[in-house]
C-alpha positions as CSV (number, residue, x, y, z in Angstrom):
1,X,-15.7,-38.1,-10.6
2,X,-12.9,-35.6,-10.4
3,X,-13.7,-32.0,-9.7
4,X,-12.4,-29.6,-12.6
5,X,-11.9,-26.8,-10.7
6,X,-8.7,-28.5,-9.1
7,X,-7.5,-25.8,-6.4
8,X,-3.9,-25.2,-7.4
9,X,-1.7,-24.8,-4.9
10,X,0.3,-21.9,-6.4
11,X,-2.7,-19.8,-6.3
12,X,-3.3,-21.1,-2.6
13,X,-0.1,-20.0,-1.6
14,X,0.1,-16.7,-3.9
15,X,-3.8,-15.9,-1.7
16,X,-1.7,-17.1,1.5
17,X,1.1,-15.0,0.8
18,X,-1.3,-11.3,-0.1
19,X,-3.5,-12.1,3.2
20,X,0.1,-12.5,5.3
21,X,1.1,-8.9,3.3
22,X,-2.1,-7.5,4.7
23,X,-1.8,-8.9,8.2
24,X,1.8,-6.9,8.2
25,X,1.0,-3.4,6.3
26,X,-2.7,-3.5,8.1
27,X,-1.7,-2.8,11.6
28,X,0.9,0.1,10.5
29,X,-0.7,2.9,11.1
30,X,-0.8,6.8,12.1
31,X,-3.4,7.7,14.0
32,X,-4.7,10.5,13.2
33,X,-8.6,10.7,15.1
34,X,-11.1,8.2,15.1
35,X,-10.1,7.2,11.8
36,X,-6.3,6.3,11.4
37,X,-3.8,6.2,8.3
38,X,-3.2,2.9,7.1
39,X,-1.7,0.8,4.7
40,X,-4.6,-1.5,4.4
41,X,-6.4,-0.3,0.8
42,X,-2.6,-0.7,-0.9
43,X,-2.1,-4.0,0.2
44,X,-6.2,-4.6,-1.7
45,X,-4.9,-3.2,-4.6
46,X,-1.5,-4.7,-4.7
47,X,-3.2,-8.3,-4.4
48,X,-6.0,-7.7,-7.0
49,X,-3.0,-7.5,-9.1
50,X,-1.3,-10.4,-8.0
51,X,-3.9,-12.3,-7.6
52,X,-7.2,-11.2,-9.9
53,X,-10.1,-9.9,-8.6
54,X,-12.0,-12.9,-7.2
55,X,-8.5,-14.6,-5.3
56,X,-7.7,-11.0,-4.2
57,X,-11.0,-10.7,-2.3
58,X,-10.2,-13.9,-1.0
59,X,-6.8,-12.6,0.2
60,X,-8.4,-9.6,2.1
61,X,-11.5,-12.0,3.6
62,X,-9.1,-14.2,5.3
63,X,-7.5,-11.0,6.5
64,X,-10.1,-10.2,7.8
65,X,-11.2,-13.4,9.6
66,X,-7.3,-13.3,11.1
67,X,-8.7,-9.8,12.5
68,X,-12.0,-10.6,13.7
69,X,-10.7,-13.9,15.4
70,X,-8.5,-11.6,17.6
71,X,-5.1,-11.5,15.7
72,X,-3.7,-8.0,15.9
73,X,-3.9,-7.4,12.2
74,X,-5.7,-4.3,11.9
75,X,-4.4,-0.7,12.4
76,X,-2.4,0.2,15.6
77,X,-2.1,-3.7,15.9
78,X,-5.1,-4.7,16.9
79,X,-8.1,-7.4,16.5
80,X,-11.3,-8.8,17.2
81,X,-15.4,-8.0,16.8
82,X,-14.7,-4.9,18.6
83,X,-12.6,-3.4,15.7
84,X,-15.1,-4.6,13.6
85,X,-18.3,-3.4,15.3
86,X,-16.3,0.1,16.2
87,X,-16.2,3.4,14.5
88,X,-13.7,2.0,11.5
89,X,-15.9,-1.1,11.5
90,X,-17.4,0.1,8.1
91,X,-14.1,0.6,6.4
92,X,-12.9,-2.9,7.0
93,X,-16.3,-4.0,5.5
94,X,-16.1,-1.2,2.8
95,X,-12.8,-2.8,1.7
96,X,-14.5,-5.7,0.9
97,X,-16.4,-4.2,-2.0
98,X,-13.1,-1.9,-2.9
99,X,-11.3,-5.4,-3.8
100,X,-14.4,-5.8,-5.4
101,X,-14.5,-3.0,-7.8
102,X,-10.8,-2.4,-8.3
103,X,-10.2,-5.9,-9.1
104,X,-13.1,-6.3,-11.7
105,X,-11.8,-3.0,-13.4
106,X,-8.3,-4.2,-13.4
107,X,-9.1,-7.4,-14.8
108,X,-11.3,-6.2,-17.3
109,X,-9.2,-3.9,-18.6
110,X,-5.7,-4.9,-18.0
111,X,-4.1,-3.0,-20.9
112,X,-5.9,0.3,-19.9
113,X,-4.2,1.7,-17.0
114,X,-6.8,5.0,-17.0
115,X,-9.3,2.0,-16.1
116,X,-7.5,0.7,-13.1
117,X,-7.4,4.7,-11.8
118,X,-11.2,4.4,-12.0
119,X,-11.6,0.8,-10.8
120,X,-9.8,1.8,-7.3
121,X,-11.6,5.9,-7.1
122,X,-14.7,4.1,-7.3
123,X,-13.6,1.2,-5.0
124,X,-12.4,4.1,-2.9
125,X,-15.7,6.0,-3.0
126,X,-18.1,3.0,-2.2
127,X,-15.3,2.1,0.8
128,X,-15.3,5.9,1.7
129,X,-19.5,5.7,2.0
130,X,-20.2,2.3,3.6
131,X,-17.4,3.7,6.0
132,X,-18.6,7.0,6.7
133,X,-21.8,5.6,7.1
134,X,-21.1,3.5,10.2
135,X,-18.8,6.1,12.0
136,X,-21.8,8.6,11.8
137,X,-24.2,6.0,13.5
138,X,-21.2,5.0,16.0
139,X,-20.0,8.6,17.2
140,X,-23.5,9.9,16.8
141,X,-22.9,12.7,14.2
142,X,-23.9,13.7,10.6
143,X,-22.4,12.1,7.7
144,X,-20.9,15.5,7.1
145,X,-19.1,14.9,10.3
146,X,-18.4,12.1,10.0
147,X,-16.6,12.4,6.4
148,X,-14.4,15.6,7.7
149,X,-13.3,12.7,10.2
150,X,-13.1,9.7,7.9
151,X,-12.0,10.7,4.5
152,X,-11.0,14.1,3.6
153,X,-7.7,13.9,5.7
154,X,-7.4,10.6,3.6
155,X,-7.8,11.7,0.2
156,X,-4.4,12.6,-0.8
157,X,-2.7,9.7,1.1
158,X,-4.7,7.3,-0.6
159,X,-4.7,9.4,-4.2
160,X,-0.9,8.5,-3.8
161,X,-1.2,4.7,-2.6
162,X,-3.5,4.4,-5.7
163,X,-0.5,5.8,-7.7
164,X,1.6,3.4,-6.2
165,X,-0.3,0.3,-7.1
166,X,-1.4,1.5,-11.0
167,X,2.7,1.6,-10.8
168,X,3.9,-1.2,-9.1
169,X,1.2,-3.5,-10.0
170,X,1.3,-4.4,-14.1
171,X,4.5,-5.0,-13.3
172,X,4.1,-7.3,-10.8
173,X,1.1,-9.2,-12.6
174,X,3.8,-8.9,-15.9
175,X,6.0,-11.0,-14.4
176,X,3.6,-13.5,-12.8
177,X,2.5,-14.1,-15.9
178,X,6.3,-14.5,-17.6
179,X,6.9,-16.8,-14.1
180,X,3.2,-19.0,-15.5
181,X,2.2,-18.0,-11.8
182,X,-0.8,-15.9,-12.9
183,X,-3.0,-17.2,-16.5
């Protein structure tokens, strides 16, 4: 019986091709504190995008796995369960549910680009708790710490990388689509 979900090998390379983005704009980085600037959350939204929201998540899991096996992918080039289990720890999991969010709202409502500026502030915001969250527990402050650490230097950078992506992106999906790369 032949399975009719075949796994097309465009897509597997397109989902290749995102996580390999993310493994190069991950580990560039400013540090900044605890919590450094990255690139990491455009990369998300530039591959829900390209890739939809479920094969976008995808992307950013096997990202993540590269990290977590030790491949320094993740900012200031580096890797492994420490990273994860650290003080940014809940970021790298709270971008999990960001390609989440983003890339339902983006999907959903393709035509409405007000949508995908909502989609990624409240992928941001969920990223931004689950985050803030952990690096309270793991530098043993309050959550009010811990977000003057964690987000509020981040919110203009990442109001602008959300710019970036509601600009680049359609545009990108657009000519996917002419290219019968993306359905």
């Amino acid at each position: 019986m032949k399975n009719k979900k075949n796994i097309n090998p465009r897509h597997l390379a397109l989902i290749g091709i995102m996580a390999a983005i993310t493994c190069i704009l991950g580990p560039l980085s400013l540090p900044i504190g605890v919590v450094p600037i990255t690139f990491t959350n455009l990369a998300i939204y530039l591959a829900i995008y390209v890739l939809g929201w479920k094969k976008g998540t995808i992307s950013y899991l096997i990202y993540l796995l590269i990290g977590f096996v030790g491949v320094p992918v993740f900012s200031g080039f580096s890797g492994g369960v420490g990273k994860l289990v650290g003080p940014t720890g809940g970021y790298l999991i709270g971008f999990i549910f960001m390609a989440l969010i983003s890339g339902i709202f983006i999907d959903k409502f393709f035509d409405k680009i007000y949508m995908h500026y909502i989609g990624m502030i409240l992928g941001t915001i969920v990223t931004y708790m689950i985050g803030t969250a952990w690096l309270a527990s793991q530098i043993d402050k309050s959550f009010g710490a811990a977000l003057a650490i964690g987000v509020s230097p981040f919110i203009l950078g990442d109001s602008i990388k959300i710019v970036i992506a509601s600009l680049i992106g359609p545009i990108l999906r657009k000519q996917l689509i002419k290219a019968r790369l993306y359905k």
